[in-house]
N, C-alpha and C positions, 0 to 999 in steps of 0.2 A: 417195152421189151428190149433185152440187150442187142446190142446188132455187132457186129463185124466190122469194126473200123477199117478202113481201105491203109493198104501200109504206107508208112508217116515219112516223107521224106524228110530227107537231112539236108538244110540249108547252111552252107560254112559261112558265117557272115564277121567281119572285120571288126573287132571290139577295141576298144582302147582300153589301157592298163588300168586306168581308175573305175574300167566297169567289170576288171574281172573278180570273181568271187572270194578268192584267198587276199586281193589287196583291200575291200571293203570289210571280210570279218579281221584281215589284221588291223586296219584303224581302229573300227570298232572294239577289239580289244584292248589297244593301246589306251584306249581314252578313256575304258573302264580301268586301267589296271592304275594308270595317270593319278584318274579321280579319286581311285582305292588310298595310293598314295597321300594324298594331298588332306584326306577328308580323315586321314591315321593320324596325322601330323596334326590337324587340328583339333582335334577330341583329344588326345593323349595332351596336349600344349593346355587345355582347361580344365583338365581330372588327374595330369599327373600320372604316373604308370603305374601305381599300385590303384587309383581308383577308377584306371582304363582298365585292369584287368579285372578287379573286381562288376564295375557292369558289363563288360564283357562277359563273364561269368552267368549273371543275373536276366539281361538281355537275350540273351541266347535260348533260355527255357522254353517261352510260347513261339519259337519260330517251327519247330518241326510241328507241331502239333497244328498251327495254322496253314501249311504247307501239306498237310496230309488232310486237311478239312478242303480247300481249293484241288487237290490231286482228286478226291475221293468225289468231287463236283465233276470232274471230265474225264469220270470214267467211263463213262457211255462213247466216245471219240475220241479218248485220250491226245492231245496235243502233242506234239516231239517234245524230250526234256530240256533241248537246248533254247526255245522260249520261254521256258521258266526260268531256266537260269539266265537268260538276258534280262528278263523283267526282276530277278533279285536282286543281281549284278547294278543294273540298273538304278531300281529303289535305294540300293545301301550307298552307292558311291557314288553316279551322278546327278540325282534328284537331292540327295542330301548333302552335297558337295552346294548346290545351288542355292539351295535353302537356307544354307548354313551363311555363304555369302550375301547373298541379296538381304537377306532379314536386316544381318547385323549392317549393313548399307545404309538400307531405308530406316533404320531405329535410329540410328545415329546422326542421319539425317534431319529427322524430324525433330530429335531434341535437340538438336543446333539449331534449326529455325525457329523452335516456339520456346525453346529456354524452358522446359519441362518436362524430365526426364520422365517422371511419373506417367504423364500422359503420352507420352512417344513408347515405353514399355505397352502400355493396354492399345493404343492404336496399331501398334506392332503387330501384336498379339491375335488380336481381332480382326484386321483387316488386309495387314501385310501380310503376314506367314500363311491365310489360309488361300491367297492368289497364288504365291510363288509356290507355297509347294504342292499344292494341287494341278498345279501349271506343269512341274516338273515333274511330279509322275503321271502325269496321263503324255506328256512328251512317250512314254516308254510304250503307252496305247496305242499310241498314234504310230510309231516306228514298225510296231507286230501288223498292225492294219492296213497298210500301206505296202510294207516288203513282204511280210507272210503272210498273203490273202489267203490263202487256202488253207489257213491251220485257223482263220479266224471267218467261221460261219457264221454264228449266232450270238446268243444274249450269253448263254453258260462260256464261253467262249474269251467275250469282253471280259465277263464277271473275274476266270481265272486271272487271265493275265492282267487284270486293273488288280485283285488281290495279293496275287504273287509280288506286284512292285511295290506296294504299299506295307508288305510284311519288312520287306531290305528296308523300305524308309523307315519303318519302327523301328527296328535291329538297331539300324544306326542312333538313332533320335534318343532311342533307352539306355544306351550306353554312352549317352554324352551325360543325361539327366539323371541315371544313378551314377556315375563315376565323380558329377557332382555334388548329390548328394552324399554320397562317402565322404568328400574332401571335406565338407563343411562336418559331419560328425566326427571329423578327426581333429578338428580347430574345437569344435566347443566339446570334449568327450563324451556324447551321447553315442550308444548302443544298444541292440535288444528291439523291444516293440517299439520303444518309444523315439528311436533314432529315425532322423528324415531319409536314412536311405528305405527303411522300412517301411514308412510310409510310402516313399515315393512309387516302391515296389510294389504294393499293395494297390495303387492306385491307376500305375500304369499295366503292369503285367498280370493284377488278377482280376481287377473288374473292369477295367478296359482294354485288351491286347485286340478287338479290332476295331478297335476308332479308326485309327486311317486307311485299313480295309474296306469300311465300312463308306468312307467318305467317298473312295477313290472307286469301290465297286459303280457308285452312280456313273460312273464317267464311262465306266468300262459296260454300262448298259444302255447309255447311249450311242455307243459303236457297236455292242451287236445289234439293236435294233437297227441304225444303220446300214449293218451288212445284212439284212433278211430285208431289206428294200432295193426293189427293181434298179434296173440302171436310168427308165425315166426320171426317177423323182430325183433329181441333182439338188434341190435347194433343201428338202428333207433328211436327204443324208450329209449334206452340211451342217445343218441346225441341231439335230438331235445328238450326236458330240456334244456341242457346244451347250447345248440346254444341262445337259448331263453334269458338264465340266460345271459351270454355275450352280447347281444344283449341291454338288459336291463342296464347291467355295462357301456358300451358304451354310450348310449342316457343319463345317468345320469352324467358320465364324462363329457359332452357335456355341459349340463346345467348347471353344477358346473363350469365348466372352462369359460361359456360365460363374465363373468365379465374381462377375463386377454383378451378380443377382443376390447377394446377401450371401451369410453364414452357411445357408443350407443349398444356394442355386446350383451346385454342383450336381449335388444329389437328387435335385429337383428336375434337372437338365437330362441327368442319368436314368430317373425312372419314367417319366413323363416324353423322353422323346427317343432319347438312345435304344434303350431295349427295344419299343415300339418299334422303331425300325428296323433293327436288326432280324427282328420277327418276321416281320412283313419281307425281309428285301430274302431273308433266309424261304418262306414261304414261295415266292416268285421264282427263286432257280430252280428248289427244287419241282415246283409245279412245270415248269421248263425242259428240265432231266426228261419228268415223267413223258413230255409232248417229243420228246426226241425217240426217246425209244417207240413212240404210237408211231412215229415215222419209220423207223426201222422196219415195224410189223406190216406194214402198210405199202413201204414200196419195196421189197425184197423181192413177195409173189410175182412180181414179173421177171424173174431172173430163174425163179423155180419152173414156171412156165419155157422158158428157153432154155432149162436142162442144164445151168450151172449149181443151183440149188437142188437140194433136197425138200419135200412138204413140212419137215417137222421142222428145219432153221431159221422162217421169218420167225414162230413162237419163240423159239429158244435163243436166239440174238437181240430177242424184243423186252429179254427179263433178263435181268439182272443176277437173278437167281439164279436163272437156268446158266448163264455164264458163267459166271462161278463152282457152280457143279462140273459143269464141262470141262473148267480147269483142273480140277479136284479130281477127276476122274482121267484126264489124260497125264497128270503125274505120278496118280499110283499105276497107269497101264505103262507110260511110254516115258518115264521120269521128267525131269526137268527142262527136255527138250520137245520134246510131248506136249507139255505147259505150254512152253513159251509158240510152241506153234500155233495151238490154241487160241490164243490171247492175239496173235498177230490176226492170225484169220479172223475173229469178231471184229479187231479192229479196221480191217480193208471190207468187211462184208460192211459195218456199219457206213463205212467213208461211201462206198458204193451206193448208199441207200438216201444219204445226204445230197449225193453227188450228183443221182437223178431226181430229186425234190428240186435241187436248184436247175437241172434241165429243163423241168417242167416248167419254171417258172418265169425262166430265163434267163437265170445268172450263174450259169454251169462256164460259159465263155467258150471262144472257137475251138478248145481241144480236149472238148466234152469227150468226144467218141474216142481219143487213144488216151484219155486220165483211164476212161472206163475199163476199156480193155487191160491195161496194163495190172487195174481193179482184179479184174475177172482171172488174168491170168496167174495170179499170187493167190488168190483162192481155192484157182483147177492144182494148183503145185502141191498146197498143204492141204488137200480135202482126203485124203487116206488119214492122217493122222486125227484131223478134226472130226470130220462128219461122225463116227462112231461113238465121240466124248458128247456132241451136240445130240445127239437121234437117243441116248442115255440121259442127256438132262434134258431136253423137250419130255419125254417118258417117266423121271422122276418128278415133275414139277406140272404133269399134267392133272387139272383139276377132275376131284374124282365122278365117275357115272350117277347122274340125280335120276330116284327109281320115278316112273312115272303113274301117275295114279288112276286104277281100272277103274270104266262106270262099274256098276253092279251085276249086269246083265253076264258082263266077262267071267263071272266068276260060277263056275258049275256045279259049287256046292253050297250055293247062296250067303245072301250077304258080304259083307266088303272082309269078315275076319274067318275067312272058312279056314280048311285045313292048308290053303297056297297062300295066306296071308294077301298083303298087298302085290303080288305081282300074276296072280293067276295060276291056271293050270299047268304051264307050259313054260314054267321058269322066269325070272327077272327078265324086264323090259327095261332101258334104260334110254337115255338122250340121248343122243348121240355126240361125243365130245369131240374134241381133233383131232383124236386120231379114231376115228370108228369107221363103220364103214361109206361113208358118206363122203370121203376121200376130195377135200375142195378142191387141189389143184389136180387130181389126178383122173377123176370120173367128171366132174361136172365143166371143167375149164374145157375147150377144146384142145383136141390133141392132136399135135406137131406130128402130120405125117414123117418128119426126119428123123424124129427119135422113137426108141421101141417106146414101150410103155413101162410106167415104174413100178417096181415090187417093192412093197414097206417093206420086207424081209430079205430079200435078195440087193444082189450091186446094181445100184445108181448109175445109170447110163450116162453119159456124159455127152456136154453142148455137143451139137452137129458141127463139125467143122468143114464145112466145103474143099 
């Protein structure tokens, strides 16, 4: 149940200039804006500026579309936007800044010491590119996990932010490789279907655009499992990263190497493993989504119980649906700021519901009771404009009364089809759904000498405040 945190004292403690926050996001931004620079200079220096702009053009197509697939994953706890944009920021310019150097390092390297450029391309290929640049986007994993613990709970969590950086490292990566391709259709005059930028396009952005979503999501699933384990297991949440990150090196050696499998191993590599996974690992978040919200529904009631809740909002924060209604319904009452009220409130109601699953568990950390409160008290602020749009979608989206069926005896003009049909003499009998009268949190829970008692129809009394 929620408690009353004791009020928080303020400790003035002595920071040095390299730990304060505006001089870490301004490095941090330098070194992205650095690498933006640098990683410009070299695409544009191997495509030339008419075939920079043209995959620039081309590249850019599946990025919002896989940016609204990863958004549309954590919408159950939505994340701040400014980790996403660290992790694309990330993928486009530093990750691929790294990749772009180390590759051509190590490739050149290798065909200086074995005097065979052929085999230092494919060993490149296969087994350089898929360490270094899996290295350097889960770097961006590793960064969210470490400085923004608390936006990184779960598996859905890793998933986004491993996707989100792996979409910048495409971005980048398809605009080197059709800007290339252009250059060369403009050396031999091929255009149309048959030109290598066509192909290339065809191959990178329509039946592959999440290869290295795909690759890098493993890595970003072994850091949420690692954040849904205890603080005992240290050598667990060390290893499961790391299993991850390999896992990920693996499946991208895979796809890089499928060309040395014959005429067809591409296509063979593509239908035989790629899709397969993509299915499976598609299958796992959203089975994941689905357990987040059974969290919701599950630990809210003790908040309804102590009078910050209403009975119908674990249902209606615990569906998806019902949120969306709720939204939908506080912008035709209360417009646009109505909405966004709405939307804030699921999002602090759900954070509150996570918040105490990891109390329970024990990885809430020493300032469990004022995150909560401060929870509780962004809820009590926007609950006039919400609770109304919420107590309307719980009521739209409630599943309807199942009639129940009389023995025979019930019926007092005999037989089961008299003139009362199946519910008797004395009108429809029904189940009782959630909201009837069987009222779980309000009649059967006990009840809080402090607070009156609740009326579904009347105003919601609010926490006791001592």
């Amino acid at each position: 149940m929620a408690t009353c945190p004791p009020y928080p004292t303020h400790v003035h403690r002595h920071t040095h200039w390299w730990q304060r926050a505006w001089v870490r996001y301004g490095a941090l931004i330098t070194l992205l804006a650095l690498s933006g620079l640098v990683i410009l200079a070299l695409v544009r220096e191997q495509t030339g500026t008419q075939g920079f702009l043209v995959g620039l053009g081309l590249a850019v197509l599946p990025v919002p579309l896989l940016t609204a697939a990863f958004r549309w994953l954590d919408r159950v706890d939505p994340g701040p936007w400014r980790n996403l944009l660290f992790c694309f920021a990330w993928g486009a310019c530093a990750a691929a800044l790294i990749a772009i150097v180390a590759n051509s390092f190590a490739t050149r390297w290798i065909a200086t010491a074995t005097a065979d450029p052929a085999s230092a391309d494919t060993l490149g290929a296969t087994v350089i590119a898929p360490v270094v640049e899996e290295s350097a986007k889960a770097a961006a994993v590793l960064l969210v996990f470490l400085f923004r613990r608390r936006d990184f709970t779960g598996i859905v969590d890793g998933v986004v932010v491993a996707g989100v950086t792996a979409t910048g490292f495409a971005f980048t990566e398809n605009i080197l490789y059709l800007g290339t391709a252009f250059g060369t259709d403009q050396l031999t005059g091929d255009s149309g279907i048959a030109s290598v930028t066509a192909a290339t396009f065809f191959v990178r952005v329509v039946m592959s655009p999440f290869a290295h979503p795909l690759f890098t999501v493993l890595t970003g699933i072994g850091f949420g499992v690692a954040a849904l384990s205890t603080g005992r297991h240290h050598l667990r949440r060390a290893l499961l990263p790391l299993a991850g990150l390999l896992l990920a090196m693996g499946m991208h050696a895979l796809w890089n190497g499928s060309a040395a499998f014959g005429e067809y191993g591409f296509f063979a590599v593509y239908a035989a493993f790629m899709v397969p996974s993509f299915g499976l690992l598609t299958w796992l978040v959203i089975w994941t989504r689905q357990r987040e919200l059974g969290t919701v529904r599950a630990e809210l009631p003790a908040y309804v119980m102590a009078g910050w809740l209403t009975p119908a909002e674990p249902y209606a924060l615990g569906s998806m649906r019902a949120r969306r209604i709720a939204r939908q319904y506080a912008r035709r009452h209360a417009g646009k700021e109505g909405a966004r009220a709405v939307a804030r409130y699921e999002a602090c109601a759900t954070s509150v519901a996570f918040l105490r699953q990891r109390g329970r568990r024990g990885r809430a950390g020493a300032d469990f009771a004022v995150r909560e409160r401060a929870l509780l008290d962004v809820l009590w602020h926007l609950r006039d404009l919400a609770r109304p749009a919420l107590d309307h979608a719980a009521r739209a989206t409630a599943p309807p009364p199942v009639p129940i069926p009389m023995p025979p005896w019930a019926y007092p003009y005999g037989g089961t089809h008299g003139t009362h049909g199946a519910y008797g003499a004395y009108g429809p009998r029904t189940a009782p759904g959630p909201y009837a009268a069987q009222a779980p949190y309000a009649t059967q829970a006990p009840h809080n000498p402090y607070l009156p008692p609740y009326h579904p129809y009347g105003p919601t009394p609010g926490p006791h405040r001592p």
